[in-house]
C-alpha positions as CSV (number, residue, x, y, z in Angstrom):
1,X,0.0,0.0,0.0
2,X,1.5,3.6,-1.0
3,X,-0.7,5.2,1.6
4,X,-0.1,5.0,5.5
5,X,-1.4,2.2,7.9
6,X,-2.7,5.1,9.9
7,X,-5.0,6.3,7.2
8,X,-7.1,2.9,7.7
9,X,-6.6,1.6,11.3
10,X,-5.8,3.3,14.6
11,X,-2.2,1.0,15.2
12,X,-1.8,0.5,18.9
13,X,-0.7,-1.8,21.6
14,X,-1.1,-3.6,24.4
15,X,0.5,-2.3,27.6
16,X,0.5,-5.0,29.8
17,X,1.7,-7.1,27.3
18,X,4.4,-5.0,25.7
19,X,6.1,-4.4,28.8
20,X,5.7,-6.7,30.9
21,X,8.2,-6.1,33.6
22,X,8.1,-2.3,33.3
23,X,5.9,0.1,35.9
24,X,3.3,0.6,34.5
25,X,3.4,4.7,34.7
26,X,6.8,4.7,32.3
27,X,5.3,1.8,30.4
28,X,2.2,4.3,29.4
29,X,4.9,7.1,29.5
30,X,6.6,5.0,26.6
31,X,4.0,4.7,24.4
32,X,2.4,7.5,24.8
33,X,5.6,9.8,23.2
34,X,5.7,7.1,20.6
35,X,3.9,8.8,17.4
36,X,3.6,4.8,15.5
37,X,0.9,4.3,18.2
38,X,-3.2,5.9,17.7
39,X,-4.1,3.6,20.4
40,X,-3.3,1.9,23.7
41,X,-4.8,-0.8,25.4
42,X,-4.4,-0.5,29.2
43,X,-5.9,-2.6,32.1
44,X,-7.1,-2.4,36.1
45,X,-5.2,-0.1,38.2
46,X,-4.0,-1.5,41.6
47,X,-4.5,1.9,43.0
48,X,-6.3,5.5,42.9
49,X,-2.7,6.9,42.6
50,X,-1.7,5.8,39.4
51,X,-4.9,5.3,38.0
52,X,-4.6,9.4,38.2
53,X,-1.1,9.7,36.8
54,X,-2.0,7.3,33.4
55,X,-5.2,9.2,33.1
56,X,-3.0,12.3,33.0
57,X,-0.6,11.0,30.7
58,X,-3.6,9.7,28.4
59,X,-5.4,12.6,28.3
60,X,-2.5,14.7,27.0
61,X,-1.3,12.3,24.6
62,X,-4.5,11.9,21.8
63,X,-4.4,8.2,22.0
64,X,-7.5,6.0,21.4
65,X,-8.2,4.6,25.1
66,X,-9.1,0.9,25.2
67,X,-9.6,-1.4,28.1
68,X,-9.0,-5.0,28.4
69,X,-10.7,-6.5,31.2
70,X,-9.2,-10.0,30.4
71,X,-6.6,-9.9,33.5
72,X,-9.6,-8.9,35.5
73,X,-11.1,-12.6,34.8
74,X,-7.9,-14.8,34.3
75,X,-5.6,-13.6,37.5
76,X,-8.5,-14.6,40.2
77,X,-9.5,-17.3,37.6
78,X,-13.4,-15.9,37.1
79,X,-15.4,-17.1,35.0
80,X,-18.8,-15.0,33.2
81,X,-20.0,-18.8,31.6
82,X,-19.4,-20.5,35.1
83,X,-22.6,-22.8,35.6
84,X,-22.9,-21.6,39.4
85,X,-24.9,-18.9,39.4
86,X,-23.1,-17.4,42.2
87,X,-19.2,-17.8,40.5
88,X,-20.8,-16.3,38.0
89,X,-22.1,-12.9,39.2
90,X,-18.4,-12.8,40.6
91,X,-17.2,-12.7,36.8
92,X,-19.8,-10.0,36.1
93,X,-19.2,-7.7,39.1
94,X,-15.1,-7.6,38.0
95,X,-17.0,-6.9,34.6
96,X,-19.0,-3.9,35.9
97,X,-16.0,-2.9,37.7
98,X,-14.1,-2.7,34.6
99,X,-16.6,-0.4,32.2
100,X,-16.4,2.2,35.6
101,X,-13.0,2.3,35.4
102,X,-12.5,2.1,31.4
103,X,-15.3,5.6,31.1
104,X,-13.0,7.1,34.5
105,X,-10.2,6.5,31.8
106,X,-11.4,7.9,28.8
107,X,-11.8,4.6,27.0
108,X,-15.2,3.8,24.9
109,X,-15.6,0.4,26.2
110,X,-14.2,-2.9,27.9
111,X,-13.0,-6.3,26.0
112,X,-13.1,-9.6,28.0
113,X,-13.2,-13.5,27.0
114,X,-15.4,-16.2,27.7
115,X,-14.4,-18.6,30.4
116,X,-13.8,-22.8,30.3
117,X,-16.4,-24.8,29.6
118,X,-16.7,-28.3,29.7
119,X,-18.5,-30.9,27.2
120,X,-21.3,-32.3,29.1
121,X,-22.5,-28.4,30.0
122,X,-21.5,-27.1,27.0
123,X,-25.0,-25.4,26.4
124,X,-25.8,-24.4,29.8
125,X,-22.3,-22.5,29.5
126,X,-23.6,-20.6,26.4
127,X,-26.4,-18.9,28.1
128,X,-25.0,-18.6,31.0
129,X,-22.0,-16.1,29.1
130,X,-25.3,-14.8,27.3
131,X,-26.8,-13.8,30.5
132,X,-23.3,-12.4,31.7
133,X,-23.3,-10.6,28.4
134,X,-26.6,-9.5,28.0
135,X,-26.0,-7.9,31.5
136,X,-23.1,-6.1,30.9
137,X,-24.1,-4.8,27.3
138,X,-27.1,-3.4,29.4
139,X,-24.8,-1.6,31.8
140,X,-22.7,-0.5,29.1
141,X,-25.2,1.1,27.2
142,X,-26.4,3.2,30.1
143,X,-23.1,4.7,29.7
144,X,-23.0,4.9,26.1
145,X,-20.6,2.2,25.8
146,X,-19.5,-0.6,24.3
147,X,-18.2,-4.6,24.7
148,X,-16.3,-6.6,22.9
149,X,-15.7,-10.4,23.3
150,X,-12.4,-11.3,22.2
151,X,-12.0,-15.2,20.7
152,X,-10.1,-17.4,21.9
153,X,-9.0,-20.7,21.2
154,X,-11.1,-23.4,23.2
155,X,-8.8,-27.1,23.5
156,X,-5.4,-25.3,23.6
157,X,-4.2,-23.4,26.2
158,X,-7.1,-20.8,27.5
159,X,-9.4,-23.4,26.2
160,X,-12.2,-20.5,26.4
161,X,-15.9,-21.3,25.2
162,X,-15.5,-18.9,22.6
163,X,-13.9,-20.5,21.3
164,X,-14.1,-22.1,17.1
165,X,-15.2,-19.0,15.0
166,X,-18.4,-20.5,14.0
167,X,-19.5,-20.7,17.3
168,X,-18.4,-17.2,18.0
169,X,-20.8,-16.3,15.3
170,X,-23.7,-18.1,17.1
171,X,-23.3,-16.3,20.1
172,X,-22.3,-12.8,18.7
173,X,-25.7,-13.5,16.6
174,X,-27.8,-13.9,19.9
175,X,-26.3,-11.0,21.7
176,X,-26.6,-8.2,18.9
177,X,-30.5,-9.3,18.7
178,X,-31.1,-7.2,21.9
179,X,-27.6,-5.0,21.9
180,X,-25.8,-2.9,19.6
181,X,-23.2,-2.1,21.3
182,X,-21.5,-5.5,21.4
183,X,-18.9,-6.7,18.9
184,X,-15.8,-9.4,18.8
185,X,-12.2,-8.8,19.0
186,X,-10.2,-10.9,16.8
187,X,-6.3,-12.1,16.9
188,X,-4.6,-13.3,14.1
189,X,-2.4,-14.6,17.5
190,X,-5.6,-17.0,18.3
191,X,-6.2,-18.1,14.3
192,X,-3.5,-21.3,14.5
193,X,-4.6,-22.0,18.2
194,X,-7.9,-22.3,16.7
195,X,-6.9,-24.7,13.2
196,X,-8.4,-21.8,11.3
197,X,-7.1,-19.1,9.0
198,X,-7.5,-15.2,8.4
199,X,-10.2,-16.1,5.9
200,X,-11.8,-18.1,7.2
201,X,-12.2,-16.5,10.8
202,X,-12.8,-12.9,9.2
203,X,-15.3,-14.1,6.8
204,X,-17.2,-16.1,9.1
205,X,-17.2,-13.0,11.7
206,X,-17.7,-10.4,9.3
207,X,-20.9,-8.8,10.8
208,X,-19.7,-9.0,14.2
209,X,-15.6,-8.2,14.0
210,X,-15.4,-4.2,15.5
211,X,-11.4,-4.8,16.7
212,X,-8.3,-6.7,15.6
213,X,-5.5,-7.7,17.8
214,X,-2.1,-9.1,15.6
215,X,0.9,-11.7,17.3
216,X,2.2,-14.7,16.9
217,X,1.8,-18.2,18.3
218,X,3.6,-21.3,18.6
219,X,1.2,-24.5,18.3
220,X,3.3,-27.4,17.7
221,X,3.3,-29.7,21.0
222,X,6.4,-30.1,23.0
223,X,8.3,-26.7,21.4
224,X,9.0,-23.4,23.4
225,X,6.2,-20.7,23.8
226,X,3.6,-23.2,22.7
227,X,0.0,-22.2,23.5
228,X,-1.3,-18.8,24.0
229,X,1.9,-17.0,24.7
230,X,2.0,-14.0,22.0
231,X,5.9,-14.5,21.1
232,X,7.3,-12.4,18.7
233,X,7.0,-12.9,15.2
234,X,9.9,-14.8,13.5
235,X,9.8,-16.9,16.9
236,X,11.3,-20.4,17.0
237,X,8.5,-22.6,15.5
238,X,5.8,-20.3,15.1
239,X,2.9,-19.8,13.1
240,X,3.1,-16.2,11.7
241,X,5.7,-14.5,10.3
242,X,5.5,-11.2,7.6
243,X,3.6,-13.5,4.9
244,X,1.0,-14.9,6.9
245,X,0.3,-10.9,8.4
246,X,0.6,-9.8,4.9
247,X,-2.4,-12.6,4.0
248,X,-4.2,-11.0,6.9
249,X,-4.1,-7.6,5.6
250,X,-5.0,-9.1,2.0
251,X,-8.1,-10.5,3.8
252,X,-9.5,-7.3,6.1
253,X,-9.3,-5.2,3.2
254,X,-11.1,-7.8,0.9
255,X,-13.8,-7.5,3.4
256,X,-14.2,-4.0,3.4
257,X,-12.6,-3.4,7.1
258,X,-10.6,-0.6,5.7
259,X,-12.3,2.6,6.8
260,X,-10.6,6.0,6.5
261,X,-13.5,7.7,8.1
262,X,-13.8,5.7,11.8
263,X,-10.8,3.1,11.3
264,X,-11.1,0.4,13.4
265,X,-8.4,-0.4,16.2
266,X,-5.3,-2.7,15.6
267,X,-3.1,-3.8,18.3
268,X,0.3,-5.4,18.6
269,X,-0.5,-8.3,20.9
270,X,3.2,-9.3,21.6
271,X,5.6,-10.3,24.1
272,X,9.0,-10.8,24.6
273,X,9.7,-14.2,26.0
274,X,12.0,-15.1,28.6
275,X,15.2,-12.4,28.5
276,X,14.5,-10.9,25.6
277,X,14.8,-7.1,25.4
278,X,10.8,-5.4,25.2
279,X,12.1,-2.8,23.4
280,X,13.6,-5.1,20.5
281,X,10.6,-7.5,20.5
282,X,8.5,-4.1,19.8
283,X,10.7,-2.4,17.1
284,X,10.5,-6.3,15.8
285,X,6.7,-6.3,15.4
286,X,7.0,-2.9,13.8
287,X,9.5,-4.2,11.1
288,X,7.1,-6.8,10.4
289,X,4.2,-4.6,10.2
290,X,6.1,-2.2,8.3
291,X,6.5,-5.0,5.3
292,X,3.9,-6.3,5.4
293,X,1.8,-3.5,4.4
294,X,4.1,-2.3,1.7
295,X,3.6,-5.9,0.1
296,X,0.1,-5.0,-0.3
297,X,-1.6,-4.4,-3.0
298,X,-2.9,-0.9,-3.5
């Protein structure tokens, strides 16, 4: 493409993830005076202190504010599809919790993930995540906000409900008869962990996809990073390198995703693994990014 990534998509990145080791305030800091990023992706504060401080630094720094509420559910292991009705209210109160603090932030709206489901309860999962959906959408909306469920894979590693993109489908069907303001997040991280591919999962999703994560995953058995780890790309093993991000882009504009006039976030979903320098990692993802795009086709 001759023109700019940042004509069609708001680039940004995911703070917990990027820097994982780094406090949080010069994490923010960092990205904030780094002009390749339109968005950021923050999470819950530990404290009123530096909730205050990154909402100073975000305000001044014209970055799209988005809010993941996925550590919220998998560090105290909650669950919104959890069969007891009482485990599962705990999922949505985190949930409420986190559209308070997301609109105290600035951001629009939360993301989260389904939780584990098992076989024999399979469908009592579904609508019990409907419920814990329908509940928050309703909250949400009273705000003016939105929610986004992001896919994940479902036998690998978070081994989340939603889960195969077919099913993902079925459920964002349901939700968007009664809410508007809902929409799926998807990772071209999560495609291999799923068996699926970029066209596959953006075609199927099309009505429903409002927000697109990028990474890398390893998923052979038995090699390093495998599972839902977000290495960087050109890791050891992995599934996706420049071509297979370049296949993605091919696919997202061939649907129509490309929007000059409200472009829809895309994050870097990456980490570095083990010793490896953050700060590498991230110019690493930027490379790739970088080539990709000016392999495709105007």
């Amino acid at each position: 493409m001759r023109e700019s990534i940042h004509k069609y998509f708001q680039v940004g990145t995911i703070q917990w993830m990027s820097y994982p080791n780094y406090d949080v305030i010069d994490s923010i800091r960092k990205i904030a005076r780094d002009d390749y990023f339109d968005a950021i992706e923050i999470t819950q504060f530990k404290n009123n202190e530096t909730r205050k401080q990154a909402k100073g630094i975000l305000q001044a720094s014209h970055l799209k504010v988005c809010y993941g509420a996925q550590p919220r559910l998998l560090g105290p292991k909650l669950n919104p599809n959890d069969i007891d009705e009482t485990e599962r209210k705990k999922a949505e109160e985190t949930l409420t919790e986190a559209i308070d603090e997301a609109e105290s932030l600035g951001a629009k709206g939360i993301a989260f993930l389904a939780g584990k489901w098992e076989e024999q309860t399979k469908e009592l999962a579904f609508a019990q995540l409907l419920k814990t959906t329908g509940n928050i959408c309703e909250y949400a909306r009273s705000k003016g906000m939105y929610v986004e469920l992001e896919v994940f894979d479902y036998d690998m590693d978070k081994a989340a409900l939603i889960g195969p993109a077919p099913l993902a489908a079925e459920f964002a069907a349901e939700v968007r008869k009664k809410y508007n303001n809902f929409g799926l997040m998807v990772d071209l991280s999560h495609f291999p962990t799923t068996y699926e591919t970029s066209q596959f999962v953006i075609r199927t999703l099309r009505p429903y996809i409002s927000h697109f994560h990028i990474g890398n995953a390893v998923v052979k058995k038995g090699y390093e990073a495998y599972g839902d780890q977000h290495p960087r790309f050109g890791f050891p093993e992995s599934a996706n390198d420049t071509m297979e991000l370049l296949d993605f882009f091919r696919v997202v504009k061939e649907e129509g995703f490309f929007n000059s006039a409200e472009p829809y976030v895309l994050s870097i979903e990456v980490k570095p693994w083990g010793d490896e320098d953050p700060e590498i990692v991230m110019a690493n993802t930027k490379r790739v990014i970088n080539r990709a795009w000016v392999l495709l086709e105007d």
